[in-house]
C-alpha positions in Angstrom: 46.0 26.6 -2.4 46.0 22.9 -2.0 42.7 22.9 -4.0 44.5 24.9 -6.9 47.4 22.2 -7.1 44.6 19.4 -7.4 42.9 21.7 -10.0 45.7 21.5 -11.8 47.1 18.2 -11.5 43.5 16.4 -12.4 43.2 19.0 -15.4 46.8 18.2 -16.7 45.7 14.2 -16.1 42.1 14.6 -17.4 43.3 12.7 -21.0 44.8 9.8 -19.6 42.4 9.9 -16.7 40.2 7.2 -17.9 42.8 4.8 -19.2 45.0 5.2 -16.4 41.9 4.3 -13.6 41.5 0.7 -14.0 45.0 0.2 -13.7 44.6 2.9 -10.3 42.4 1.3 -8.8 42.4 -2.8 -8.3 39.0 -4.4 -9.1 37.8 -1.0 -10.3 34.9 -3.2 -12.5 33.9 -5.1 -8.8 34.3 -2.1 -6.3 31.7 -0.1 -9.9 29.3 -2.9 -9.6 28.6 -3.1 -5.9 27.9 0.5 -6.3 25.7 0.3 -8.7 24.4 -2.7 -7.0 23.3 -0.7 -3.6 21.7 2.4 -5.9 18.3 1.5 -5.3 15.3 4.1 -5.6 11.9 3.7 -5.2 11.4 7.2 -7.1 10.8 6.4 -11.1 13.4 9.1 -11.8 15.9 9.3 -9.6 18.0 12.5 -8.9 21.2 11.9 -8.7 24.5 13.7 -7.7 28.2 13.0 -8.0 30.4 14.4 -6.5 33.9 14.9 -7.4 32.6 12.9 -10.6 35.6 13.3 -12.8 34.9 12.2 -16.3 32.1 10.6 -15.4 32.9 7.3 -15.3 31.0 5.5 -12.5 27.8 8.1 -13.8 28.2 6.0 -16.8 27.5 2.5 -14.6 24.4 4.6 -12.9 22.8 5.9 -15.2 22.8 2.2 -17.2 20.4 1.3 -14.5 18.6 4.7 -14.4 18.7 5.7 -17.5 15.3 8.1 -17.1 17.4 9.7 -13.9 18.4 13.1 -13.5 22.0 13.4 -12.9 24.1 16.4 -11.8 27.8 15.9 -12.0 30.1 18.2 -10.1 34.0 18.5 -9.9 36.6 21.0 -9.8 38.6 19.8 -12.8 37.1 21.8 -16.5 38.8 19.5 -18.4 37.4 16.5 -16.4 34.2 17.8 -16.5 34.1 18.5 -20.4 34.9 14.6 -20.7 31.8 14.2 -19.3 30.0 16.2 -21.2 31.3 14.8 -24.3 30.2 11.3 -23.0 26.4 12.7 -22.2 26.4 15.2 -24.7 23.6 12.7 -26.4 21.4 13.5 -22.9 19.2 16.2 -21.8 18.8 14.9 -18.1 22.2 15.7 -16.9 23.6 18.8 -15.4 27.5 20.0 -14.9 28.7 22.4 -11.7 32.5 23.4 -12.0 33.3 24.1 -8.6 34.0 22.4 -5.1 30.9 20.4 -3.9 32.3 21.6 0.2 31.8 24.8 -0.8 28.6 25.2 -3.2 25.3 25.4 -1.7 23.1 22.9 -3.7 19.9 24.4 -4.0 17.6 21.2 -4.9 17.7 18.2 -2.9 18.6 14.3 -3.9 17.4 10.7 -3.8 21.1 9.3 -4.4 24.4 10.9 -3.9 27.8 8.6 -4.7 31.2 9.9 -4.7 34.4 7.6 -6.3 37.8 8.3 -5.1 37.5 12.2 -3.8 36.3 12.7 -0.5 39.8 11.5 0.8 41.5 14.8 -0.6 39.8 16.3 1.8 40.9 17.1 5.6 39.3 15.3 8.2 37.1 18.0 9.4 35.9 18.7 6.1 35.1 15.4 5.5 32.6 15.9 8.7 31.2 18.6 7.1 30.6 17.1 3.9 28.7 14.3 5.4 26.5 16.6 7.2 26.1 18.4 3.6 25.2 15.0 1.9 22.9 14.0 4.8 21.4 17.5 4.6 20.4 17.1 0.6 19.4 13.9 0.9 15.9 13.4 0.6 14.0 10.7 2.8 14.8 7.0 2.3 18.1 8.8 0.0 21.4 7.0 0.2 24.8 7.9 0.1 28.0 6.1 -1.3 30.9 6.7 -0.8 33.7 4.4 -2.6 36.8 5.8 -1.5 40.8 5.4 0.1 40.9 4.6 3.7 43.8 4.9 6.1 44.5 1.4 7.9 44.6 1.5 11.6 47.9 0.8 12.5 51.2 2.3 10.4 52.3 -1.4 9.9 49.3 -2.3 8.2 49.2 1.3 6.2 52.5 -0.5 4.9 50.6 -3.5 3.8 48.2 -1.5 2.1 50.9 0.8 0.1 52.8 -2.3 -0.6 49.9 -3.9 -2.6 48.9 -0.7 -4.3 52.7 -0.3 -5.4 52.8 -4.0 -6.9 49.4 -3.5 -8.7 50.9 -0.6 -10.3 54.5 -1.8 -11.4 53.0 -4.9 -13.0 50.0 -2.8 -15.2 50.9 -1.0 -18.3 51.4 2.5 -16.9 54.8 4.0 -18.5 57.1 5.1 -15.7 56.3 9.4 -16.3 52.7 8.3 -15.6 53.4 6.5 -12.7 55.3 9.1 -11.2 52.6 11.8 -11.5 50.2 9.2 -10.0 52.1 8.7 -7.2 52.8 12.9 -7.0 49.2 13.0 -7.1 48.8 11.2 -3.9 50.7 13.1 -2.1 48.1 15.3 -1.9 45.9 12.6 -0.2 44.1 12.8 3.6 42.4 9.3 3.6 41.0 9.1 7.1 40.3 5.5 9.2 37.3 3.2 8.0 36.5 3.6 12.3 36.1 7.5 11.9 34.0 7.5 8.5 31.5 5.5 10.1 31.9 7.2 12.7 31.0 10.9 11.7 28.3 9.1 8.9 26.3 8.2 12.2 26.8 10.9 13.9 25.4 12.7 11.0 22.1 10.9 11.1 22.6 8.1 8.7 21.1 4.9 9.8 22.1 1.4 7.9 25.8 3.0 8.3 27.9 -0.1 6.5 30.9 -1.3 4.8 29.5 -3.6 1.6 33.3 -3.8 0.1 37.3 -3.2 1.6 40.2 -4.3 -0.7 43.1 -3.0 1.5 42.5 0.7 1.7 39.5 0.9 -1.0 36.2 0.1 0.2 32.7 1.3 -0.1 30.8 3.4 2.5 26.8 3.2 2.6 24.4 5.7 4.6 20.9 5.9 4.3 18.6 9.0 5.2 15.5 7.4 7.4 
């Protein structure tokens, strides 16, 4: 059920979606660039998988660096995902899955799998699934990142976290109807601790397990397959 709401809300959002994420999500060009910054592959043409990729925008920043890469996008939104398209449509080396990445069975494996902004929809122990998942794919050497919404670990700092996002927000250019279905939107969100990401990422079997970027409750998560 909760996967048809988001299904609808991203779809109903997937127009503004881009213009809207900058404002969203503070430093959105910094947290981009460290993640592009930690993609490294030794393979000539990486494959690469995003999941919950949206409209592709942080496949965009990738594929700048890998341009000869093979990239399969996946996300449960249509509408999101036809953005995409129309924003590779120039590119042969890209493929599309409509569907939810927890529940698809991926049937090649990767060299580098990202994720922006998704995994926290998830509950926690789906999230431990995924990770297994990702780790699973991943082919040696393969590394996973993960730039996503984190719950702080004490209420009084979640507070501190909400606060900033909220001033971010009322000082961008987002009309008030849009803010309002942003912050509907977010209801919907099951950011877990940064303690118990790392956590179930080593448990997994990721070695390197680190933190290269937090901004309140946005940071970036980095695993690599030894």
């Amino acid at each position: 059920m909760v996967d048809e709401i988001l299904r609808t809300k991203f779809n109903n959002g997937a127009k503004s979606y881009d213009r809207q994420r900058s404002i969203v999500i503070p430093n959105m060009d910094q947290l981009y660039t460290i993640i592009v910054n930690l993609a490294k592959s030794n393979v000539l043409r990486p494959k690469i998988l995003d999941l919950g990729a949206g409209t592709g925008l942080l496949t965009e920043e990738i594929f700048k660096k890998y341009f000869r890469g093979q990239f399969t996008l996946i996300d449960i939104s249509e509408e999101m995902l036809n953005i995409a398209k129309k924003r590779f449509k120039e590119n042969r080396n890209f493929k599309y899955i409509l569907g939810d990445y927890l529940k698809i069975d991926f049937e090649e494996s990767f060299d580098i799998i990202v994720s922006s902004l998704s995994i926290h929809h998830l509950e926690d122990k789906d999230k431990k699934i995924l990770y297994a998942k990702v780790y699973e794919i991943l082919n040696n050497d393969g590394i996973f990142l993960n730039a996503d919404q984190v719950l702080a670990p004490s209420s009084e700092n979640e507070n501190i976290y909400q606060r900033n996002w909220l001033e971010k927000i009322e000082v961008g250019t987002l009309k008030q109807n849009e803010k309002k279905i942003i912050i509907d939107r977010m209801k919907h969100d099951k950011p877990a601790t940064l303690e118990n990401n790392i956590k179930w990422l080593k448990k997994c079997g990721f070695t390197n397990v680190d933190v290269f970027y937090k901004y309140y409750n946005f940071c970036v998560l980095y695993g690599k397959k030894s």
